[in-house]
Structure formats: structure tokens, C-alpha cells
N, C-alpha and C positions, 0 to 999 in steps of 0.2 A: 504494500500500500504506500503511494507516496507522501512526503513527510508534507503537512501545512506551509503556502506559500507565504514569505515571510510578507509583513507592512511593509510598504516604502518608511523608508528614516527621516523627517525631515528636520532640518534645523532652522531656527529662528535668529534673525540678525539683528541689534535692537542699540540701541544708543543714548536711552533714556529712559521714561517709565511702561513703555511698553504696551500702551492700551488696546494696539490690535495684535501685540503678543498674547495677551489677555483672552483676548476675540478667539485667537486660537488654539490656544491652551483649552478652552470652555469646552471647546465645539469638538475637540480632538480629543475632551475626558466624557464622551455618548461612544454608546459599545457598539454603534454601527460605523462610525468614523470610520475610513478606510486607508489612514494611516497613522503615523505613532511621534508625534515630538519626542524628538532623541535627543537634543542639544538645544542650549538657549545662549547666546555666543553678544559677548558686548565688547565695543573697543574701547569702550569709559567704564573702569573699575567701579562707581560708583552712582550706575543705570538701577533704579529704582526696581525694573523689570527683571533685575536677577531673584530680586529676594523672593517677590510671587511666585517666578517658576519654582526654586528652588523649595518652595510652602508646599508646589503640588509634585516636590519630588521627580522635580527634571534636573538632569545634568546640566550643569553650567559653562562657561569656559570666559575668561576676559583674558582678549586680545589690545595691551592698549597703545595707539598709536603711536604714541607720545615717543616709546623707546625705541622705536623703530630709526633708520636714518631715512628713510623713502619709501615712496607706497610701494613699491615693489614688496621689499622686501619683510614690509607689513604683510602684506597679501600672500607670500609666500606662506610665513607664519598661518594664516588664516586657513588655508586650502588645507596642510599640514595636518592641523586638528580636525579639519572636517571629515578628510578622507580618514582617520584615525578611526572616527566614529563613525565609519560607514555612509555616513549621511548621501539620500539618494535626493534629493531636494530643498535648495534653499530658498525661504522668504524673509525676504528684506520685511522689516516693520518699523519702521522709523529708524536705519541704519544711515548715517548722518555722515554716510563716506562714499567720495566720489569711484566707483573700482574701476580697476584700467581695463581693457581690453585683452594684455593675459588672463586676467583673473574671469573676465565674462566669456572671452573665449573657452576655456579648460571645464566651465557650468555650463555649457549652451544648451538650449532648452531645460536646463533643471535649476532653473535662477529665473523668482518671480517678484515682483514689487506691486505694493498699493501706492497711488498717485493722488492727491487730493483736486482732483479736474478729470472734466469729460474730455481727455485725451479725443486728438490731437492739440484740442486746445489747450493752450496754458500747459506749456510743458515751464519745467524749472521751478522755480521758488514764487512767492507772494500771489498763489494763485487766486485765493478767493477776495484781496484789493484789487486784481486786475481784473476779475470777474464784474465787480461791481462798477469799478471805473468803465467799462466798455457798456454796462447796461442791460446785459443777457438777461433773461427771465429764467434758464435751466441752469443750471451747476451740478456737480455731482462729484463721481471720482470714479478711478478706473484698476481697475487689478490689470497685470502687463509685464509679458517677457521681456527679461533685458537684454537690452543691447550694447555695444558700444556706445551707439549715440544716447545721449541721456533723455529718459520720458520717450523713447520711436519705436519700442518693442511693438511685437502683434498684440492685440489686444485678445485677451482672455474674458474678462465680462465689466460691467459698469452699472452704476446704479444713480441715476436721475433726481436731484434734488431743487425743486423751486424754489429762485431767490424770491424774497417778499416785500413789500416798496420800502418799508423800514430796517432792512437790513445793514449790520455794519459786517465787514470782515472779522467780528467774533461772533456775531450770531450767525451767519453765515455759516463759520469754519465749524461752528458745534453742530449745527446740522450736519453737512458734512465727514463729520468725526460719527458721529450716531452710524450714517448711513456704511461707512467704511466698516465699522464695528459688525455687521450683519454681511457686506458684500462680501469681505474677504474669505471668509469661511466658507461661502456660499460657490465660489469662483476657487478655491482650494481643491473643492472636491467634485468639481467638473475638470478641473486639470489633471487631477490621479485618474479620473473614471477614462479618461480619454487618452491618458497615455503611458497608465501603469497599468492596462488589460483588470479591470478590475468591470464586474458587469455595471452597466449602466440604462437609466430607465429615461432621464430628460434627452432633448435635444443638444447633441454636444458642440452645436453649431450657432447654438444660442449668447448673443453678448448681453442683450441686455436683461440685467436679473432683477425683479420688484425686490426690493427692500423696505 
């Protein structure tokens, strides 16, 4: 009889407190989940998001850049540990480091990030002032393979958030954060369903997911 296919491993990349580590720590501790947080990896010793994982009895690891002389050799260090731990999939969650193109190359296809914008638009930083400043009525955020180019991955799924005539870029960006809080987990496991042989029942062709 053959032995049980093992989970995909995946590790969590985080750089502060963690809140869509959170998201998926939650959603990865339901016993139909169909993979397993194996690692929870910070480049700042003093990411608020180690001690939760660590409460729900995940492995930890701080990488911190500071000692490094160059991202290289940061990222060397990084890959190092991941591949240590098996890790079959990394999610960025508020990993606050730009990675080179060795590092996204040697991941490709197993390196995914959450974006606070309806990719294509508003790639980069201050997205929900530029939202507002340009006058959109939708906003949202986007789950997305990485690429070299930063924010140009394919898009994996997105979930749609209405600005409101009295919003600032903190209410905004709390909407937003809610909505992330629910996509990523949601867009986590249509990416294992569809490319770790794992059966699946939605449409795996689907980006955009109600949240």
C-alpha cells in the first residue's frame, strides 16, 4: 500500500507583526487545509509575528539583514534555511525586502505575495493615497507570483473593495487590510489545488474571489 502523500511545506516571510501571517496560520490550523506552515522566517529579530506563530507552535527562523554585507549574500543565507526545511512554497506577508532576481529566479513559480491594489494598478508603495488622489470608486488588493519586476507577477486572484466619498488612506487601507485578511487564504488554496495535484472543486481559472 502506498505511504500518505506528504503536504506541501510552506513558509511565511514577514517583517513585522504579521496580520496576514495571522490570516494564515488560522486558515492552515482547519483539518481540511491542504497544506502545512512549516516555517515562519523574519529579517527583523524583533517582528511581533514570530511570537504568534511561535504560541501556535510553528518553527521560527530570523534572518537579519543588518549583518549581512549585500542582499546577495543575505538571500543566500535565506534560500539556505528554506531549502533546510524543505519548504515547497513561499508567501511573502509583509516581507519588507526588495529580492533580487537570483533569489526569485531559484523560487519561480513557488514564490507568492499579497499587494494592497487591484494590480496592474498601483504597483509599489502609497497605494491607497494614490488611489484616492486619482479618484477610483474600486480599490482592492491582489494575491501575485513574483517576478523580477516588482508588483508584474501573473495574477493569482483579487478581491474588490469600494472607496467611499469620505475616505482617507487609513480608512481606506483598513478596508483593505480586512479584505486581504480573507483573500489570501482564499487564493493560497487555489494555488496548491492547481499546482500541487491536490483535487479541486472551484474554477481554477477564477481571479476574482468575493470576500
Amino acid at each position: 500500500m502506498s505511504s500518505p502523500k506528504q503536504m506541501p511545506r510552506i513558509a511565511i516571510l514577514i517583517s513585522g507583526r504579521g496580520s496576514n501571517m495571522r490570516a494564515l496560520i488560522e486558515a492552515a490550523s482547519q483539518a481540511k487545509f491542504p497544506a502545512e506552515i512549516s516555517l515562519v522566517l523574519s529579517n527583523k529579530p524583533q517582528a511581533g509575528g514570530l511570537e504568534y506563530a511561535q504560541s501556535h507552535k510553528i518553527p521560527t527562523s530570523v534572518i537579519d539583514h543588518r549583518r549581512f554585507e549585500d542582499r546577495e549574500t543575505f538571500e543566500q543565507a535565506l534560500d539556505e534555511v528554506l531549502h533546510k526545511a524543505k519548504i515547497d512554497l513561499i508567501c511573502l506577508a509583509g516581507f519588507m525586502r526588495v529580492l533580487t532576481p537570483w533569489f526569485i529566479t531559484r523560487w519561480q513559480g513557488k514564490l507568492i505575495n499579497i499587494h494592497p491594489a487591484l494590480l496592474p494598478s498601483y504597483k509599489g508603495l502609497h497605494t491607497h493615497e494614490r488611489a484616492l488622489a486619482d479618484g477610483v470608486k474600486i480599490h482592492g488588493c491582489t494575491v501575485h507570483h513574483v517576478v523580477p519586476e516588482v508588483d508584474a507577477g501573473p495574477i493569482i486572484a483579487q478581491a474588490a473593495v469600494p472607496v467611499l466619498e469620505n475616505d482617507t488612506a487609513e480608512t481606506l487601507g483598513a478596508r483593505v487590510l480586512a479584505a486581504e485578511h480573507k483573500l489570501y487564504p482564499l487564493a493560497l488554496q487555489k494555488f496548491l489545488k492547481k499546482n500541487f495535484d491536490i483535487s479541486q472543486k472551484s474554477d481554477p481559472n477564477s481571479q476574482l474571489i468575493s470576500v
